[in-house]
Structures are given as C-alpha cells and as structure tokens.
N, C-alpha and C positions, 0 to 999 in steps of 0.2 A: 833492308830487311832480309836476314835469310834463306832461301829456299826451301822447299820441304826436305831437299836430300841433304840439307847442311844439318837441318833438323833433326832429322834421322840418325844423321854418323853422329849425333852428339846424343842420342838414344841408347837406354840401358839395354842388352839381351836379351831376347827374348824370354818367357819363362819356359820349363820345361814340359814338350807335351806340343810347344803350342811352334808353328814356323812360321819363318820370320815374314812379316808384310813386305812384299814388293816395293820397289820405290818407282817415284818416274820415270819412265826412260829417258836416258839425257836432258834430264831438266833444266830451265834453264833461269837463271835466277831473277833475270829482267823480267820477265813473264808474273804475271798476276799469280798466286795461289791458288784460286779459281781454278785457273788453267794449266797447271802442274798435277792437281787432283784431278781432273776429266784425264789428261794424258796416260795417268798412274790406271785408273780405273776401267778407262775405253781399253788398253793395253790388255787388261788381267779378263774383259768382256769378248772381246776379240781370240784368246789365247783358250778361252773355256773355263777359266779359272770360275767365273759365275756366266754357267751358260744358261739359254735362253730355259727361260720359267722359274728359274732359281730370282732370290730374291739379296739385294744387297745388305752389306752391313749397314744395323743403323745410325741414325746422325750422330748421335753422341759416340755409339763406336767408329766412326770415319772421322768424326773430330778429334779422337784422343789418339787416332791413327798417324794423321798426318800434323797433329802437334796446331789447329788452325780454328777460326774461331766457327762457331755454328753457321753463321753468314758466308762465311767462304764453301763449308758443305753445300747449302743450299746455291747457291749460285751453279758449283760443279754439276748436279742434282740435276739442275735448268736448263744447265749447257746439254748434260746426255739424252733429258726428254728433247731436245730440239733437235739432236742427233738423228734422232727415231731409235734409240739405243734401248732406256728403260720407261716404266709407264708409273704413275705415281697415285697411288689412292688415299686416301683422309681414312688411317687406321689399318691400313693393310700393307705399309713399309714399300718400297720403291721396289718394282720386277723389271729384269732381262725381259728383253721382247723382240721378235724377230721385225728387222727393217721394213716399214711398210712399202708393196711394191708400188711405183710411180712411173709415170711414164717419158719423164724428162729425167737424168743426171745432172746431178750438182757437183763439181769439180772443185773443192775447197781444200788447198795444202798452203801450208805455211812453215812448214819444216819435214824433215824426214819422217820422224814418228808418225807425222801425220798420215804417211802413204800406207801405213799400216790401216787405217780406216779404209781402204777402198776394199781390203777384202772382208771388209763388216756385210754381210746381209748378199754378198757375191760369190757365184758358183763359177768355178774357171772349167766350160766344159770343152775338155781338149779333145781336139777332132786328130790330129798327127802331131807326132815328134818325129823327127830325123836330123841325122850330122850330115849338112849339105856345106858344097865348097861354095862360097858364095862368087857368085859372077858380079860385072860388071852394076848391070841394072842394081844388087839389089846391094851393091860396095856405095852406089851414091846415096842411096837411100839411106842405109842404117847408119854410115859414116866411118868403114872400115875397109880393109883392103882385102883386094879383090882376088882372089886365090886361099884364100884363110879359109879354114873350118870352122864351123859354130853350128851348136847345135838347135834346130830351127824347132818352136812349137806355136801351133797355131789354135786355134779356136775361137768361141763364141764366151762370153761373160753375160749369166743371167742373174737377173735378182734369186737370194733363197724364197723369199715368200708369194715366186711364183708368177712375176708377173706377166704380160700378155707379151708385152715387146723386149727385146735381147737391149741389153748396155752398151755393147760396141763388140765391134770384132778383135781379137785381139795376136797381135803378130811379138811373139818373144822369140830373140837371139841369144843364146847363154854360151858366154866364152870355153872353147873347149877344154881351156884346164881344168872347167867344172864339170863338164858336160854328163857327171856321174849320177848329178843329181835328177838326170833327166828317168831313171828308174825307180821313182818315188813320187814323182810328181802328178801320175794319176789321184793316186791317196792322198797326196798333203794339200792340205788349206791353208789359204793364208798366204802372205808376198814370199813369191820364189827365193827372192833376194836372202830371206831368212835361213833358207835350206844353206845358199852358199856358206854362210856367215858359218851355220853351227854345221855343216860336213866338212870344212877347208879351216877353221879359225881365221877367216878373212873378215873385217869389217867396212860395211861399207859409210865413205865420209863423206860423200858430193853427188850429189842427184841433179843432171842438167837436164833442164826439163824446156820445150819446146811443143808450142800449142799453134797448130799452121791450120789452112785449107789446103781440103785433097779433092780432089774431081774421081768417085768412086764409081766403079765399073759396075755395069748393068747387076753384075753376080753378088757382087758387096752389095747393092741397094736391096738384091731380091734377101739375101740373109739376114739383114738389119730390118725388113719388112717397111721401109719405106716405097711411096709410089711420088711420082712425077718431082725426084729430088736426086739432084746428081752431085751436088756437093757434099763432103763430107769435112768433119774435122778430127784432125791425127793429132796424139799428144802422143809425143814419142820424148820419154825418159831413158838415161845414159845412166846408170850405174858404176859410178867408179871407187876402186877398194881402197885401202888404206897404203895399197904397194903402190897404185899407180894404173894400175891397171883396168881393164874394163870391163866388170866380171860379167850382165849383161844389157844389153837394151830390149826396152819393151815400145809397143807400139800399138797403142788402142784407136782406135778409129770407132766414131760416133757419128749419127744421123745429125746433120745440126741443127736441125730443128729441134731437137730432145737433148738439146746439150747449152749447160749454163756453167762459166766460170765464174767463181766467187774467192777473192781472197782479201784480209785483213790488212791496213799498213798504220803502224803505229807512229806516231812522232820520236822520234829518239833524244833523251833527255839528254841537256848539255848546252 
C-alpha cells in the first residue's frame, strides 16, 4: 500500500489561491496510515499551523487531504485526543487544546519526528547560556573531549498549562559551529535541533538516546521539588548531523518517581 507521501507526489497542484497541504514528515511507508496522519497533523499543531482554540479541518476534508478512508481519519482523530492534543464534540468539529497539566511524564518516541512532540504543551525556561570550555568532569558526562567549547544552556521544562511541579531539569550542549543559535533561543519554541537544521542547512539523521540512573544533588531535588528522593533519571540524547558530526546533546533529568517510559514494538513482516 502506498504512503500518504507517495499519494501526494502523485497529487494534481494545487488550485490557485489555495497552499499546498503539508505532508508527513519523513513518513514512513511500513507505518499504518493512521499514523502518517497524526504525524502530518501533530507536526502542523506543534508548528501553530492550527494553534490552540482553532479547530481542525473536517473529516471529509482530512480524508480527501491525505487521499485515506474515513476510518483511517477517525483512528488519527483518537490517536491526537489520547495525545491530550485535540478535544472532540458531537457537532462542534475537533479543537486544538492545550496539554493537560500532570504530574508524572510519559516518555513515548519511536522515531525522530516523534521528539518533536516533547515540545507540545513545554515551556523551556532558560535560566543561563554560556560558551564554556568543557573540563574533565563534565568530557565524561556528555561524551566529548575535554578542552572543546560548546555552548552550555541550562534550565527548568514546565508544562504550558501550568502545572504545580517542573518536567525535569534540563542541561543542553550545542556544538560551537552552531553556537549562533544560542541568540534566539530565549524566543524560539520548539526542539533547538530545529533552529540548527533551518540556520546552518544541516539535517539531523540519528538520535542516540540513553535513559540511565543519576544520584541528584540535594540542589536538583530542591528544583524538581521532590522530598526524601535522591535518585533521579537522565535521558541524555546525542544529536548527530547528516556530516558526521555532533551538532548537540541534551540532557533532561526527572524525578523518578514522575517519570514513566513508554514505547511501541512492532513485529517486522517477512
């Protein structure tokens, strides 16, 4: 069965007046339809294309969209209420809704596109940036050598709708052939990584992601606003570009007691 993007390039022009519908991002053709359409859609919800209180196109116009049958809408539809994405009424068409705030994190990626959802409904509030040379202590940590420059930004990740307790602390290292983009990054929303890609024309191809135990200092537990909890858990992602290179790593640290990993494995046919 074809993909929706195969769909698509086999799709007339649009008419005039009207711009052209987005496609998936890197779709993938193994992947259900279903799950091409949430990608396509979370994408364009994520980016503001339908921000929150606006309401989606309807089924029949999202069916003749992506070329797919009514069933496959509704399914995408079920996936984005399970998101906490959109809210769905009998007569009143599907609304943008801001992410309800919770008090645990759900950690669910299955491809790159997907890390794009972590900044659905997350405020990155950045406490410092600086271009520090990295020492010893912190070459073992991030996994790079020790005399290099990279530009260091730190802060807190909160929900947008507010909620009582912070998502994790979060430590970003950005290689300094990018490190320009660190004059921007107060104002821009959304994965840093994005900034590299459209300021440099770099792509990123491989995300090595790593979900460990850390023993967090009295200072990180007082931030995360836990009590009598000394362990924490680090998911520290490696960003590597299309040259080779390592444009940057990030490093989220969460309470673990408010932190749940969840991800999908499919059978591979054959």
């Amino acid at each position: 069965m074809p993909s929706i993007a195969q769909r698509k390039a086999r799709s007339a022009q649009p008419a005039k007046g009207k711009s052209r519908a987005r496609a998936p991002t890197e779709p993938q053709s193994g992947d259900p339809l279903y799950l091409q359409v949430v990608r396509a859609l979370r994408d364009e919800i994520i980016r503001g294309v339908f921000p929150v209180g606006s309401q989606l196109p309807p089924e029949d116009e999202l069916r003749k969209r992506f070329s797919v049958s009514r069933y496959t809408v509704r399914e995408a539809l079920r996936r984005l209420r399970e998101d906490s994405l959109v809210s769905s009424r009998q007569g009143s068409g599907t609304t943008v809704v801001s992410p309800r705030p919770s008090d645990s994190y759900v950690h669910e990626v299955t491809s790159i596109n997907d890390l794009v959802t972590y900044a659905t409904g997350v405020r990155f509030a950045i406490e410092s940036i600086d271009l520090i040379e990295v020492d010893r202590q912190l070459a073992a940590r991030i996994g790079v050598k020790s005399g290099e420059q990279w530009l260091a930004v730190h802060g807190l990740r909160n929900t947008e709708g507010g909620g009582e307790l912070p998502v994790c602390w979060t430590d970003v290292y950005i290689n300094r052939e990018f490190a320009a983009v660190g004059r921007l990054l107060q104002r821009h929303t959304g994965p840093i990584f994005h900034l590299i890609e459209d300021m440099f024309a770099q792509r990123v191809v491989e995300v090595h992601q790593e979900i460990t135990a850390a023993l967090m200092s009295p200072t990180m537990a007082q931030r995360l606003r836990v009590k009598d909890e000394k362990m924490g858990l680090e998911v520290r992602r490696i960003y590597r570009l299309g040259s080779g290179k390592v444009g940057l790593i990030a490093i989220n640290t969460h309470a673990a007691s408010r932190f749940r990993h969840s991800m999908i494995m499919r059978r591979v046919k054959g």
